[in-house]
C-alpha positions in Angstrom: 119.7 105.6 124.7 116.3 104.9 126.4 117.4 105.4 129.8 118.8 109.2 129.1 115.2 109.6 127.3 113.3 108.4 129.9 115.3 110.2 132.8 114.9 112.9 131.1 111.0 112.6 130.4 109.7 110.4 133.0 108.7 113.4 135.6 106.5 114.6 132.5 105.5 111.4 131.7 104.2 110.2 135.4 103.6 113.5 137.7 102.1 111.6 140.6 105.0 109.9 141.3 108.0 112.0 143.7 110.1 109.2 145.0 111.9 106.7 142.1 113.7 104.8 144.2 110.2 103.2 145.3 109.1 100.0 143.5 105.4 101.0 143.5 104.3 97.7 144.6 100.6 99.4 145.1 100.2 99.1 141.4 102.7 96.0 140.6 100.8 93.5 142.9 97.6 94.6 142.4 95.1 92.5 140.9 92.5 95.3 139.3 94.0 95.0 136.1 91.1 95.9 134.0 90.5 99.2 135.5 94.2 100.2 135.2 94.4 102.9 132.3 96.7 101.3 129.8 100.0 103.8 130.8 100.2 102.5 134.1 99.5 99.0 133.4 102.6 98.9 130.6 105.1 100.8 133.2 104.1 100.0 136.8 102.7 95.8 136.5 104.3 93.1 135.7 102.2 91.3 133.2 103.2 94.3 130.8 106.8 93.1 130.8 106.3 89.0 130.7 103.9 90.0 127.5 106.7 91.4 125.9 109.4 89.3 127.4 107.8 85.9 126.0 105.9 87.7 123.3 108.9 88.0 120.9 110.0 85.0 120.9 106.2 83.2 120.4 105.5 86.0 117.8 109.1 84.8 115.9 108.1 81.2 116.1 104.3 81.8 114.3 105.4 83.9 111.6 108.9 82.0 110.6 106.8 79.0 110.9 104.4 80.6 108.5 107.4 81.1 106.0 108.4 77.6 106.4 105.2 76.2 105.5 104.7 78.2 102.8 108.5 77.6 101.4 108.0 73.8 101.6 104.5 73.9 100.1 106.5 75.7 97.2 109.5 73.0 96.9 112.0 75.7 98.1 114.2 74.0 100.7 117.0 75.9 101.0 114.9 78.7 102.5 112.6 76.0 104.3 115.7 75.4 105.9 116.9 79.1 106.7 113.0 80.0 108.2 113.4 75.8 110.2 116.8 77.1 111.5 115.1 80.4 112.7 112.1 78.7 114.1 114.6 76.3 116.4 116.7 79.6 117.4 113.5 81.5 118.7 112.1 78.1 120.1 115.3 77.7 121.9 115.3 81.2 123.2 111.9 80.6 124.4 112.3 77.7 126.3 115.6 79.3 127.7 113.1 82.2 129.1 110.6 80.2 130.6 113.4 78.2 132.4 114.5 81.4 133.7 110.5 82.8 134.8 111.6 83.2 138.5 114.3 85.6 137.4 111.5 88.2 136.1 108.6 87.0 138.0 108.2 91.1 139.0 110.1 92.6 136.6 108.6 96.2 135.1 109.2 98.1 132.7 109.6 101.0 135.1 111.9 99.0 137.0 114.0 99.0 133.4 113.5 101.9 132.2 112.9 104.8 134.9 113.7 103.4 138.6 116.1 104.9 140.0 118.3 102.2 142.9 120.6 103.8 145.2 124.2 103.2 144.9 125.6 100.5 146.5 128.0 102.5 148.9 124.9 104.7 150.2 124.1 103.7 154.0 120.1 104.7 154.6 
């Protein structure tokens, strides 16, 4: 559903750039992060995507832990219990991803969501 939105949108969306099949390693190794307006820093780097990658499961872990604290401090296991079981998932999930690191070391969210690889039969 995001792909056909973005292939649709992403010539509007990033004029400057005419060939997708190119992995715009200018932007995605460069170390000038600060002066990167925030649209090409969340497409085109690859600190973008690890934010968001481990992000969710962190963010998960904090606020079920939250809930569990707060159900225990009230004497309500059986949901203690329910937000522990949640916290181990997303704790489990994280350590799974940071196992994995190498796999998305530069991983983009353009290289997700808008770049376009040539077909596998295609000689160049």
């Amino acid at each position: 559903m995001l792909n056909n939105y973005f292939t649709k949108n992403k010539e509007k969306m990033f004029p400057w750039v005419k060939d997708w099949t190119d992995p715009q390693n200018h932007i995605r190794h460069s170390n000038n992060v600060r002066d990167m307006k925030w649209g090409i820093w969340f497409w085109f780097h690859p600190t973008s995507y690890k934010l968001q990658y481990y992000g969710q499961p962190i963010m998960a872990v904090v606020m079920f832990s939250i809930g569990l604290c707060i159900w225990v401090y009230f004497k309500i296991y059986i949901l203690a219990a329910f937000n522990l079981a949640i916290v181990l998932w997303c704790l489990w999930s994280l350590i799974t991803k940071i196992r994995d690191r190498k796999n998305i070391k530069e991983t983009t969210m353009y290289d997700l969501y808008m770049r376009e690889y040539p077909d596998e039969g295609e000689s160049s």
